[in-house]
MIBA-490659 format. One record per residue (C-alpha): residue number from 1; x, y, z; residue in three letters. Coordinates in nm, 4 decimals. Example, Ala and Ser with C-alpha at 12.3 -4.5 7.8 and 13.67 -1.06 7.14 Angstrom:
# residues 2
> 1|1.2300|-0.4500|0.7800|ALA
> 2|1.3670|-0.1060|0.7140|SER
//
This chain:
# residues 140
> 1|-2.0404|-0.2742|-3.5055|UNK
> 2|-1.6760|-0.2308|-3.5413|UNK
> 3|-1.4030|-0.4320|-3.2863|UNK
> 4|-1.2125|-0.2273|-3.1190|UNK
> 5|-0.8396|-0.2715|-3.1431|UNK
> 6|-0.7063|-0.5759|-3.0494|UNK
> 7|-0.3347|-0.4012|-2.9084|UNK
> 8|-0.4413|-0.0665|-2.7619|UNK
> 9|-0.0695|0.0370|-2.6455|UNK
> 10|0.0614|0.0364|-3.0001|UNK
> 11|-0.1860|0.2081|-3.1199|UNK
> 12|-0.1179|0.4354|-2.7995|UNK
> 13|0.2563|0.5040|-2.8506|UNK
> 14|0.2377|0.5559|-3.1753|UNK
> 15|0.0384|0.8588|-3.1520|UNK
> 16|0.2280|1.0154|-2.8026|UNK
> 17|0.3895|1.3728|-2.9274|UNK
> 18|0.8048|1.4445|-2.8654|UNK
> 19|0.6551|1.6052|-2.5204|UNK
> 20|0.4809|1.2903|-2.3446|UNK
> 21|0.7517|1.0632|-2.4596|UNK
> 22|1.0623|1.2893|-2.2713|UNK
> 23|0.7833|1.3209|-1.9733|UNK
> 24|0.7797|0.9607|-2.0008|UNK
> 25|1.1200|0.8693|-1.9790|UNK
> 26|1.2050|1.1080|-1.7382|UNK
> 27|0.9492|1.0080|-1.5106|UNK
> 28|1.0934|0.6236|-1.5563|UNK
> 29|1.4690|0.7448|-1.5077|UNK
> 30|1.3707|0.9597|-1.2059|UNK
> 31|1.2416|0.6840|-1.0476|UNK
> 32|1.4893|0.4091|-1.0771|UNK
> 33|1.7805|0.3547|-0.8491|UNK
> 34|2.0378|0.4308|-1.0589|UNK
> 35|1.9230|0.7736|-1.0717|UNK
> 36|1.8613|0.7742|-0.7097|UNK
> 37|2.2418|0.6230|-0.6569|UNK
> 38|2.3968|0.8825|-0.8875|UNK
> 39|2.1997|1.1740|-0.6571|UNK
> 40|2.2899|1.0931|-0.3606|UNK
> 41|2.6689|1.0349|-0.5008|UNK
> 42|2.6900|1.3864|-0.6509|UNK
> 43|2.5478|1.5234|-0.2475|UNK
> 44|2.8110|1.3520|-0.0969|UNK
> 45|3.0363|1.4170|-0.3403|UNK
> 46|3.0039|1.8362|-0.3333|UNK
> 47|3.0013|1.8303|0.0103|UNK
> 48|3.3210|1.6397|0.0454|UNK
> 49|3.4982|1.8707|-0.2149|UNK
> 50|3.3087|2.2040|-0.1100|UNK
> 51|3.4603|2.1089|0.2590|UNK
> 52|3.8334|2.0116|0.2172|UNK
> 53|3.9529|2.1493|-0.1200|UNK
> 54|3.7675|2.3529|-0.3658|UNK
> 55|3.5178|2.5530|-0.1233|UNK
> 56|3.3213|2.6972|-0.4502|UNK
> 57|3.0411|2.6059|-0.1874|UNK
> 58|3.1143|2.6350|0.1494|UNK
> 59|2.8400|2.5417|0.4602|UNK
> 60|2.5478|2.5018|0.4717|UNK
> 61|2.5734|2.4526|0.0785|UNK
> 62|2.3346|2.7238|-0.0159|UNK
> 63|2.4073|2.7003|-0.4137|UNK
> 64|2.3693|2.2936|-0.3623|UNK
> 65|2.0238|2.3467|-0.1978|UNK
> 66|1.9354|2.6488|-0.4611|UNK
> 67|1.9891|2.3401|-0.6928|UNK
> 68|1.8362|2.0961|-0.5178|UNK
> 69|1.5111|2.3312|-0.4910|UNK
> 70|1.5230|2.3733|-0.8834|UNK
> 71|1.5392|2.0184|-0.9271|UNK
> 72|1.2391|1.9301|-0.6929|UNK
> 73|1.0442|2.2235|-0.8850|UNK
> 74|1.1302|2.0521|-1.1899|UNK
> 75|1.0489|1.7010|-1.0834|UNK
> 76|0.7065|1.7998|-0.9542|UNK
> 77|0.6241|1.9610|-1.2943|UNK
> 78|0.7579|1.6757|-1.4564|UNK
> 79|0.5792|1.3956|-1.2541|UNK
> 80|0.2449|1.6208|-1.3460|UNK
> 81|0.2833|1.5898|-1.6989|UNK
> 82|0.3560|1.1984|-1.6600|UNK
> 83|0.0284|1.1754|-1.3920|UNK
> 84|-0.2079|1.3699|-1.6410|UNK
> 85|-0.0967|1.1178|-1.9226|UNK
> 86|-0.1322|0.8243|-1.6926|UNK
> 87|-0.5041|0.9799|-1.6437|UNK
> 88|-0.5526|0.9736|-2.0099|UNK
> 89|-0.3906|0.6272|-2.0610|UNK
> 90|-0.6607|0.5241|-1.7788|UNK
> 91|-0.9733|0.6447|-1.9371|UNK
> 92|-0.8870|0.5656|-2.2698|UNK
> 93|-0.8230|0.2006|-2.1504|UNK
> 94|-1.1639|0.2083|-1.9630|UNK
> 95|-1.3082|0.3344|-2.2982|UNK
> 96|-1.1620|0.0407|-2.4771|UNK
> 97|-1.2711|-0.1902|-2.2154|UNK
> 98|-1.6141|-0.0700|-2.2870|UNK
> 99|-1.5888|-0.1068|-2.6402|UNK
> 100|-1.4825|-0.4651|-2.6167|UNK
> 101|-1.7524|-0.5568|-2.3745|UNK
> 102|-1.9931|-0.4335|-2.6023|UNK
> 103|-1.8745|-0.5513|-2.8860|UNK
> 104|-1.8591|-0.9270|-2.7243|UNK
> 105|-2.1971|-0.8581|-2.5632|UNK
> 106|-2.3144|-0.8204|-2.9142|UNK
> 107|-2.1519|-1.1690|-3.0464|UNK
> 108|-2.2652|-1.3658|-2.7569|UNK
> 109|-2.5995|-1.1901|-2.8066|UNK
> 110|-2.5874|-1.3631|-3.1292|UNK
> 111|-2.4337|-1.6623|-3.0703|UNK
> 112|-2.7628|-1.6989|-2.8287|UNK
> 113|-2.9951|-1.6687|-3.1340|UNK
> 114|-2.8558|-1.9002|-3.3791|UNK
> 115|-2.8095|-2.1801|-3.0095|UNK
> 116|-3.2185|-2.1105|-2.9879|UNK
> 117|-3.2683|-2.1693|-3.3188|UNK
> 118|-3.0868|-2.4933|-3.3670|UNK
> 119|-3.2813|-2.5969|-3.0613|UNK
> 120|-3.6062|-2.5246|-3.2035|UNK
> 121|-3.4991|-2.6922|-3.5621|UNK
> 122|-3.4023|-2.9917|-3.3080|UNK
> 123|-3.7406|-3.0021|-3.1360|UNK
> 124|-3.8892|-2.9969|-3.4983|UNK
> 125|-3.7255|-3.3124|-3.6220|UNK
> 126|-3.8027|-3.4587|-3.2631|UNK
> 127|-4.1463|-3.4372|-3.3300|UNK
> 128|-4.1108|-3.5356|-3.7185|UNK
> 129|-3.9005|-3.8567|-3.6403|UNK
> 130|-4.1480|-3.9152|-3.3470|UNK
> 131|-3.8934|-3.8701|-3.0746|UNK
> 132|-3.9572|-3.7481|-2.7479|UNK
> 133|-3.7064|-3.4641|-2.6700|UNK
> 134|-3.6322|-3.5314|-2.3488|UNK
> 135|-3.5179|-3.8674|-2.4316|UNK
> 136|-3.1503|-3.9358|-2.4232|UNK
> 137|-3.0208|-3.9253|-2.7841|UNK
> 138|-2.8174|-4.2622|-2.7403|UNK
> 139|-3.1602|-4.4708|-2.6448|UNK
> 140|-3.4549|-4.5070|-2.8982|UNK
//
C-alpha cells in the first residue's frame, strides 16, 4: 500500500484553478479589518461630502445603498464559492486522514508480527539454553 502524502496543502494549492485562488483571497481581505476600516471610512466619507458640498448623493443616499446592496450580493456569492471549497478542503483532509490511518494501521499491524515472532524465537532459545522464560534475564 502506498503512503499518502506527507504535506497535503502543497499538494492542495498547487492544483487550486485562477477561480478558487481570487475566491480565496477575497474571502481573506473581506474579512480583515483593514477592509472593514476602509468601508466604514468610504460611508462616512460620502455621506459627509454628499451632505455639505458635492450632493451627487443627497439623503437618504439611495445610490450609496444601491451600492451597498451590490456589494452584499457580491459578498454572499463570494463567501459561497470560498464555503464550498472549504467543504472540499474538509473532506479531502478527512480522506487523507483515512489514508494515513490505514496506512499506519497496516505498519503497526506488522510491526506486531515480526514483535511475536522474536518472542517466539526467544522462547525457543529459552528452552534450548534451559532457561525458564519467566525468569529475569539478569539472574541465572
Amino acid at each position: 500500500m502506498n503512503r499518502p502524502l506527507t504535506n497535503w496543502h502543497t499538494h492542495a494549492k498547487e492544483s487550486l484553478t485562477p477561480g478558487q485562488r481570487a475566491a480565496d483571497r477575497l474571502r481573506n481581505w473581506m474579512g480583515s479589518w483593514a477592509f472593514i476600516g476602509g468601508f466604514v471610512g468610504v460611508m462616512i466619507a460620502w455621506a459627509v461630502i454628499n451632505t455639505t458640498s458635492l450632493r451627487w448623493d443627497p439623503y437618504p443616499y439611495i445610490l450609496l445603498n444601491l451600492f451597498l446592496s451590490m456589494l452584499a450580493g457580491l459578498q454572499g456569492a463570494i463567501l459561497l464559492i470560498a464555503a464550498k471549497r472549504q467543504d472540499a478542503i474538509a473532506a479531502a483532509l478527512a480522506q487523507h486522514d483515512f489514508e494515513t490511518n490505514r496506512a499506519a494501521k497496516i505498519e503497526i499491524e506488522e510491526l506486531m508480527a515480526v514483535n511475536r515472532r522474536q518472542l517466539e524465537y526467544i522462547q525457543l532459545l529459552c528452552v534450548q539454553h534451559g532457561i525458564r522464560p519467566e525468569q529475569d534475564a539478569g539472574t541465572p
